[in-house]
C-alpha positions as CSV (number, residue, x, y, z in Angstrom):
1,X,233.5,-53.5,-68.1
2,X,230.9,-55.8,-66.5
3,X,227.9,-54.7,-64.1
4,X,229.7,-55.7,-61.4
5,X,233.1,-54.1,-62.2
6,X,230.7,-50.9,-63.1
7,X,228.7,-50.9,-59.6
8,X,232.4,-51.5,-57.7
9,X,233.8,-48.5,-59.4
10,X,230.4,-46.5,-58.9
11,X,230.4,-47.3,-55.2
12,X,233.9,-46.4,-54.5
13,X,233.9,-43.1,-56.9
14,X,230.6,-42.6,-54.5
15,X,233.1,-42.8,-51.3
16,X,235.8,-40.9,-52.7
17,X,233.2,-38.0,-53.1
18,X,232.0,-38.1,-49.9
19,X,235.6,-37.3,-48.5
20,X,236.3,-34.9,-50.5
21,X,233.4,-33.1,-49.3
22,X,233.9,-33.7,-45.9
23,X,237.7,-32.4,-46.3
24,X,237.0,-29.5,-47.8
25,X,234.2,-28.8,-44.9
26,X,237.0,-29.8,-42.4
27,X,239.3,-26.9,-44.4
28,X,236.7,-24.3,-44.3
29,X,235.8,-25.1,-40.3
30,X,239.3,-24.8,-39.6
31,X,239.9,-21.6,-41.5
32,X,237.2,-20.3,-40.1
33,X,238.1,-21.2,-36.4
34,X,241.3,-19.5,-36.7
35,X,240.0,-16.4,-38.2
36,X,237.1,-16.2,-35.3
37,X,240.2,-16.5,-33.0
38,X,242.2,-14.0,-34.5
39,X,239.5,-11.1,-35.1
40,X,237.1,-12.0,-32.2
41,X,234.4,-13.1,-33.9
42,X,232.4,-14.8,-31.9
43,X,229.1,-15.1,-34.3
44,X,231.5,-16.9,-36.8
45,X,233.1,-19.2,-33.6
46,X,229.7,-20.3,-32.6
47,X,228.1,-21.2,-36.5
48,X,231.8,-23.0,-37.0
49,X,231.2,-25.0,-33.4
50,X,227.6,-25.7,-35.4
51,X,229.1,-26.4,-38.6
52,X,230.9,-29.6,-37.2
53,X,227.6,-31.6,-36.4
54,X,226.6,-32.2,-40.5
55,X,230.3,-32.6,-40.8
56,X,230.1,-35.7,-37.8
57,X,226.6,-36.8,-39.7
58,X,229.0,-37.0,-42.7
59,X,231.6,-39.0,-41.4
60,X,229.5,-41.5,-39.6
61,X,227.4,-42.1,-43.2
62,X,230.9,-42.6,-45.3
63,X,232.1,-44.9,-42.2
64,X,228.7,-46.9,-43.2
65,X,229.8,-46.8,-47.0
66,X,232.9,-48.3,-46.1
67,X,231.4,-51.2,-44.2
68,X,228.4,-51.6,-46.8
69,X,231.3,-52.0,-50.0
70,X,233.4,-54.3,-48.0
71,X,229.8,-56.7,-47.1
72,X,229.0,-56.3,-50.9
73,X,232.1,-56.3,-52.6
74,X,234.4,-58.6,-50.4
75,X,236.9,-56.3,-52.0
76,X,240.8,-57.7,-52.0
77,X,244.5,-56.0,-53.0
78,X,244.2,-52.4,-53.8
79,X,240.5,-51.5,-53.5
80,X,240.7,-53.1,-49.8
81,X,243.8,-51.5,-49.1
82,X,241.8,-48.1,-50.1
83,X,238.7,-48.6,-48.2
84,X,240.4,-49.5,-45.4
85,X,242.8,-45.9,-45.4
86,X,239.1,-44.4,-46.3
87,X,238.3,-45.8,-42.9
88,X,241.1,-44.1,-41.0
89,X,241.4,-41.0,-43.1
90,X,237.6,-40.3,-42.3
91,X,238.5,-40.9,-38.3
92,X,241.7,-38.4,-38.8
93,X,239.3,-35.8,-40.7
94,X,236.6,-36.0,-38.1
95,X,239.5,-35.2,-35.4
96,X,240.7,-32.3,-37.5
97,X,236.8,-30.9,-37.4
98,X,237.0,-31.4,-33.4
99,X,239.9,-29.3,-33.0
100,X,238.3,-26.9,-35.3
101,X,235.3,-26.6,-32.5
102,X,238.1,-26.4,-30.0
103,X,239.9,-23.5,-30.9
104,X,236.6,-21.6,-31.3
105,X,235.6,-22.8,-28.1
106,X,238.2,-21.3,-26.7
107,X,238.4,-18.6,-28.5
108,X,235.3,-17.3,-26.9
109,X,236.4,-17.5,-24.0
110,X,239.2,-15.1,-24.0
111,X,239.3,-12.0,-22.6
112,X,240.7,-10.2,-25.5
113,X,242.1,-11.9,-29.1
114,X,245.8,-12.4,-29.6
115,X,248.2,-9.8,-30.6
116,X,251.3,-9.4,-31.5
117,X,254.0,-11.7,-32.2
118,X,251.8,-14.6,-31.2
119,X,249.2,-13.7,-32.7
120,X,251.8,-13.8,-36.2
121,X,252.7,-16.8,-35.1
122,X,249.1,-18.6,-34.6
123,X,248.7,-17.2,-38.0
124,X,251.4,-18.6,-39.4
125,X,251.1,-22.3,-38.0
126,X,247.7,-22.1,-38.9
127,X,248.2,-21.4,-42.1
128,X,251.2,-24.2,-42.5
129,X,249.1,-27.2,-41.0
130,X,246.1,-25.7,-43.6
131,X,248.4,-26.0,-46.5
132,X,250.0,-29.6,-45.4
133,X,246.2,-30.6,-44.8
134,X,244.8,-29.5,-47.9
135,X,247.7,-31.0,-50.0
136,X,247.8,-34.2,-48.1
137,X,244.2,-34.4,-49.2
138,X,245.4,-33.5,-52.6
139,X,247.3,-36.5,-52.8
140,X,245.1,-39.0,-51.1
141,X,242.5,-38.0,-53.9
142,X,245.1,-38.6,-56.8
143,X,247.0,-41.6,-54.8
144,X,250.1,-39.7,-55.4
145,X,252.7,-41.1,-53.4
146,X,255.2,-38.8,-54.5
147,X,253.1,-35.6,-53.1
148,X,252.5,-37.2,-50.0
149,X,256.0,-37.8,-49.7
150,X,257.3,-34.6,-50.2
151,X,253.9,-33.0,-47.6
152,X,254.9,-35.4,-44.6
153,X,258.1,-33.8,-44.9
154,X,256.6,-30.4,-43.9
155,X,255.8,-31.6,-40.5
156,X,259.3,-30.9,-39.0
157,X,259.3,-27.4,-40.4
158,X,255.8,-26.9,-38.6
159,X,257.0,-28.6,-35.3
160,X,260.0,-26.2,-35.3
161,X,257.1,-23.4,-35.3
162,X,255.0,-24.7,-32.5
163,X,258.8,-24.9,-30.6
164,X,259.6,-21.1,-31.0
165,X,255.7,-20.3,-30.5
166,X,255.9,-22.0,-27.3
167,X,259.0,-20.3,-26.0
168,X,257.1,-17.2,-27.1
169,X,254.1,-17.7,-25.2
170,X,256.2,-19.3,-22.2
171,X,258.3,-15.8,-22.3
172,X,255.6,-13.2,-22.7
173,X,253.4,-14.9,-20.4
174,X,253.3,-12.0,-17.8
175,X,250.8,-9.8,-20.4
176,X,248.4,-12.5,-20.3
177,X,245.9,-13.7,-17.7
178,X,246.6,-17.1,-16.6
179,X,243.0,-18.6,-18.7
180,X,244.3,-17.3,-21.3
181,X,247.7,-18.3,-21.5
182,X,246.0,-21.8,-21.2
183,X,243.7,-21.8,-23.6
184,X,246.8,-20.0,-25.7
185,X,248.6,-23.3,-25.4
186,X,245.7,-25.2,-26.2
187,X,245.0,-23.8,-29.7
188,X,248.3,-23.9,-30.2
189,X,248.8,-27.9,-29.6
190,X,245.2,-28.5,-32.0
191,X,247.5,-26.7,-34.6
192,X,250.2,-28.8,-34.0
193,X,247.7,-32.3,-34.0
194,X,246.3,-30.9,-37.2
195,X,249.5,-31.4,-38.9
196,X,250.2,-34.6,-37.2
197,X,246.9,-35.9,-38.6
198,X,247.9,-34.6,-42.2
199,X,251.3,-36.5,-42.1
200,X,249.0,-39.7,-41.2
201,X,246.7,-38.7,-44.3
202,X,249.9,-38.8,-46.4
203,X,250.7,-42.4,-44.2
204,X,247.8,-43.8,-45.8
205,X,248.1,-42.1,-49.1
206,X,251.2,-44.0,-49.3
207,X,249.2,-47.2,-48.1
208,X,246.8,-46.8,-51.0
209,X,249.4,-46.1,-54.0
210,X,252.1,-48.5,-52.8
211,X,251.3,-50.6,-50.1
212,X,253.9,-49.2,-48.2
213,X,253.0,-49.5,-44.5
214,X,254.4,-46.9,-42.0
215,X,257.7,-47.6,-41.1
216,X,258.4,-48.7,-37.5
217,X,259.4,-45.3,-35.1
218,X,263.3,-44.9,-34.7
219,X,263.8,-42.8,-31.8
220,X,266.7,-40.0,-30.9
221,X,268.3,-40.7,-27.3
222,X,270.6,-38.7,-25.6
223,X,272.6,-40.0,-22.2
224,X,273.8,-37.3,-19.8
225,X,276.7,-37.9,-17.1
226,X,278.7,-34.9,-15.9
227,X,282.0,-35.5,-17.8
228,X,280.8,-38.0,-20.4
229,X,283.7,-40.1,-19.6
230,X,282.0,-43.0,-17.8
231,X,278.1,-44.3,-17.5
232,X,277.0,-42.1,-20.2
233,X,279.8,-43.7,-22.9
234,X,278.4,-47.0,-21.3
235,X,274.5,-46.1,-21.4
236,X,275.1,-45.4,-25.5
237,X,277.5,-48.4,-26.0
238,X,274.8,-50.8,-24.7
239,X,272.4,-49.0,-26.7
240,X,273.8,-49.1,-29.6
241,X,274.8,-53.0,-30.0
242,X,271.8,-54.4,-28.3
243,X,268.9,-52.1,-29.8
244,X,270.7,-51.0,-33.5
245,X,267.5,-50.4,-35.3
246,X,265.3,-48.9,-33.1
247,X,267.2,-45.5,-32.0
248,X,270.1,-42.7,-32.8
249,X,272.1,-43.0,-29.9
250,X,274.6,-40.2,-28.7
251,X,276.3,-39.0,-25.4
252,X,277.5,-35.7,-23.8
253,X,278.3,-34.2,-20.3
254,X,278.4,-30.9,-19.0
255,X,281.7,-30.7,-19.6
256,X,284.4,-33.0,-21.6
257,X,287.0,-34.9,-19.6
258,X,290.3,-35.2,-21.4
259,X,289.8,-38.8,-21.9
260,X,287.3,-41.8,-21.2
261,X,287.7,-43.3,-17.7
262,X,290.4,-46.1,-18.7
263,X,288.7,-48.7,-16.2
264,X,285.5,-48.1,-17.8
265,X,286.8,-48.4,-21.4
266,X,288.9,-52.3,-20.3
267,X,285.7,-53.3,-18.9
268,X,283.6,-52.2,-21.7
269,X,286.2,-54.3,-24.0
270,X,286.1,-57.5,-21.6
271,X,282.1,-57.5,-22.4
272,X,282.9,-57.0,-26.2
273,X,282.6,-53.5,-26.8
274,X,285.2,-51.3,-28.2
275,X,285.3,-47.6,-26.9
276,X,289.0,-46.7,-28.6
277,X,287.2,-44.7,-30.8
278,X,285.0,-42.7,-28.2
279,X,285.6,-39.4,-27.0
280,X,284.0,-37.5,-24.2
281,X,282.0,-34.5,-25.5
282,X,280.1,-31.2,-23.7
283,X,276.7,-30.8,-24.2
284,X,276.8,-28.6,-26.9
285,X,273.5,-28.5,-29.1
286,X,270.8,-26.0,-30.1
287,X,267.4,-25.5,-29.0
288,X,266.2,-27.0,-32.8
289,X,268.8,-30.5,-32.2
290,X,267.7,-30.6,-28.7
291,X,263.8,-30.4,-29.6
292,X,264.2,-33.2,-32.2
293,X,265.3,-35.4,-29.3
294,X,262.8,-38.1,-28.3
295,X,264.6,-38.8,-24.5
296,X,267.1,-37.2,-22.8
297,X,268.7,-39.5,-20.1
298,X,270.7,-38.2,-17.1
299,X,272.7,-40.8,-15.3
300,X,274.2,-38.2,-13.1
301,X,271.6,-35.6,-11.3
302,X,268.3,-33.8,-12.8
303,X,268.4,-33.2,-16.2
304,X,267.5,-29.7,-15.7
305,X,271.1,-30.0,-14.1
306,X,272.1,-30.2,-17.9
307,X,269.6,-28.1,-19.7
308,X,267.6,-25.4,-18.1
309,X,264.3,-25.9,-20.6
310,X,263.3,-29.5,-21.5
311,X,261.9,-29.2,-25.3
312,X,258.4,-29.6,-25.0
313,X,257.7,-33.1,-26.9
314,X,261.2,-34.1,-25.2
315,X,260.6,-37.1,-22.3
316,X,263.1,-36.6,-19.6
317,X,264.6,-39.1,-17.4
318,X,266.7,-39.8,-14.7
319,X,268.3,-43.3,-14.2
320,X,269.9,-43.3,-10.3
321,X,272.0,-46.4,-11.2
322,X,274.8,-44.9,-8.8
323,X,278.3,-43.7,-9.2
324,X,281.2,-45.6,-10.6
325,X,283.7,-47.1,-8.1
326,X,286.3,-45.7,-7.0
327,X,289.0,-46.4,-4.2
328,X,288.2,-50.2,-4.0
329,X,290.2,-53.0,-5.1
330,X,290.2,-54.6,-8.5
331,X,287.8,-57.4,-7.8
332,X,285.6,-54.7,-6.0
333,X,285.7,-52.2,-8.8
334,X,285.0,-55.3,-11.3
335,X,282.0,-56.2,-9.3
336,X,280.6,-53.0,-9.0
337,X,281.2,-51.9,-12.4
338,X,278.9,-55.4,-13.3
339,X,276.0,-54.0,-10.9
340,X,275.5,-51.1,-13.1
341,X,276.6,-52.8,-16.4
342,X,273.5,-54.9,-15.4
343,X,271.3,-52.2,-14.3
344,X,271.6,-50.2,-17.3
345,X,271.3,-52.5,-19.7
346,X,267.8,-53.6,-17.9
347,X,266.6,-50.0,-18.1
348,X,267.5,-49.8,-21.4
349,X,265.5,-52.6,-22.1
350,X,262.9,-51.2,-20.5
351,X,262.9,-48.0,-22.1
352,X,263.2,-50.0,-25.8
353,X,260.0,-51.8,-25.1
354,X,258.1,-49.4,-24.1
355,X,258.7,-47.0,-26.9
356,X,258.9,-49.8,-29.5
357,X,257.2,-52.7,-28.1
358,X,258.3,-56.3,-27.8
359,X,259.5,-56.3,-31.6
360,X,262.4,-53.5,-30.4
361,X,265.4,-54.5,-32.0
């Protein structure tokens, strides 16, 4: 090996060191944040709140690594691909370390610490988003593609907690003061972002090992009418054909109508689409399929019409695009049934790019 190749391999062995460090810092602040939380400890809340400045001090002097190798190295293919997740990594770890303070800020705040079955539950989130932490880091140290495979995959099973913890909190919410409740919900979301910023650890991880860049987002959409014979069928026709890879499209209605609305389904097949194989459905999902919806889209009344509780990372929308025609003559009905062929499709396009930007598709 040459003294250059020797330096390079010193330099980044020198960078890989310093994260590590500063993760397992960012570990222990965060361990120690939730048990200040749970016992009351406020001595321990306050020295964590302390703890994160050498932790910042860190993370500013491995961002100045980072720039130094790439000035010195002009690095190019994997060991630029590396410094470059080192870069983001050290942004999501210094994140983690602020929610750490945050929970113990709040913590200290509260009148009395959680009990109960949220306090199990704090406990048990916190201890999931630790875990998916510590082995995303774990796998970003070995570039081990496989492990952060499998970790990102334990994201859903943690967002499913924060969903039940949150109907919990939202249910019991008459034994707690109101400042509490919101701080409640505010530890409870850092938890959440600490697992969202381990699944972007494995992102990177991924990055490193295989140069496999994050894949673009494909959102879940779900179009409400009341009988899901009509705009709704229409709303997740257009959907469908003109944005194919950038969403899961389905329909439903409050209740089913016996069949599609026949003028709807000849003008759908004048414009190209063919509906012989749609059939109206009820609404008819569980709170875990509803929460793994991105947007829920009325085209008939409030959505709370539909369902009661919106899922909490759930976007709800209501399109008043009007009511399909009825008593007018054919050339009428044609032309109306156009208007909101039109508007729909425009909102749809709307709603496309803005989730997915101009590359939706």
């Amino acid at each position: 090996m040459s003294h250059y190749e020797q330096r390079l391999e010193r330099d980044l062995n020198q960078i890989r060191k310093q994260v590590a460090e500063v993760a397992e810092r960012v570990e222990t602040g965060l361990k120690d944040a939730m048990h200040a939380l749970l016992s009351g400890n406020q001595k321990l809340a306050y020295a964590t709140i302390l703890g994160d400045l050498p932790i910042n001090r860190r993370v500013r002097q491995i961002d100045q690594l980072c720039h130094s190798f790439i000035a010195l190295h002009l690095p190019s293919a994997g060991h630029l691909r590396l410094i470059s997740a080192v870069i983001r990594i050290n942004i999501e770890l210094e994140r983690i370390g602020d929610y750490a303070v945050t929970i113990c800020r709040e913590s200290v705040q509260m009148s009395q610490p959680p009990q109960g079955v949220l306090a199990d539950k704090l406990e048990l989130i916190s201890e999931e988003s630790r875990l998916m932490l510590s082995q995303a880091i774990t796998a970003f140290n070995e570039e081990n593609a496989e492990a952060a495979r499998a970790t990102k995959g334990m994201a859903t099973q943690i967002d499913h907690l924060f969903s039940s913890a949150f109907s919990d909190l939202t249910a019991e919410n008459s034994g707690f003061d109101l400042k509490d409740l919101m701080r409640l919900f505010n530890i409870f979301h850092r938890l959440e972002r600490v697992a969202a910023q381990a699944k972007n650890i494995c992102e990177e991880t991924l990055f490193v090992a295989t140069g496999e860049t994050k894949a673009p987002k494909v959102y879940r959409i779900l179009f409400l009418d009341e009988e899901n014979s009509g705009l709704s069928q229409m709303a997740e026709a257009i959907a469908r054909r003109n944005f194919p890879n950038s969403g899961h499209y389905s329909s439903a209605g409050r209740r089913a109508s016996k069949e599609l609305n026949p003028a709807v389904t000849e003008f759908m097949q004048q414009h190209g689409f063919d509906l012989s194989g749609a059939h109206p459905k009820p609404l008819d999902m569980t709170a875990g399929e509803l929460s793994e919806l991105h947007v829920i889209v009325s085209l008939e009344g409030p959505v709370k019409n539909y369902i009661a509780e919106i899922p909490f990372h759930t976007v709800a929308m209501e399109w008043d695009v009007g009511a399909l025609p009825t008593g007018l003559d054919a050339a009428q009905t044609h032309q109306r049934q156009e208007a909101l062929y039109r508007e729909i499709a425009v909102r749809i396009q709307d709603l496309m790019q803005t989730l997915r930007g101009a590359e939706a598709s």
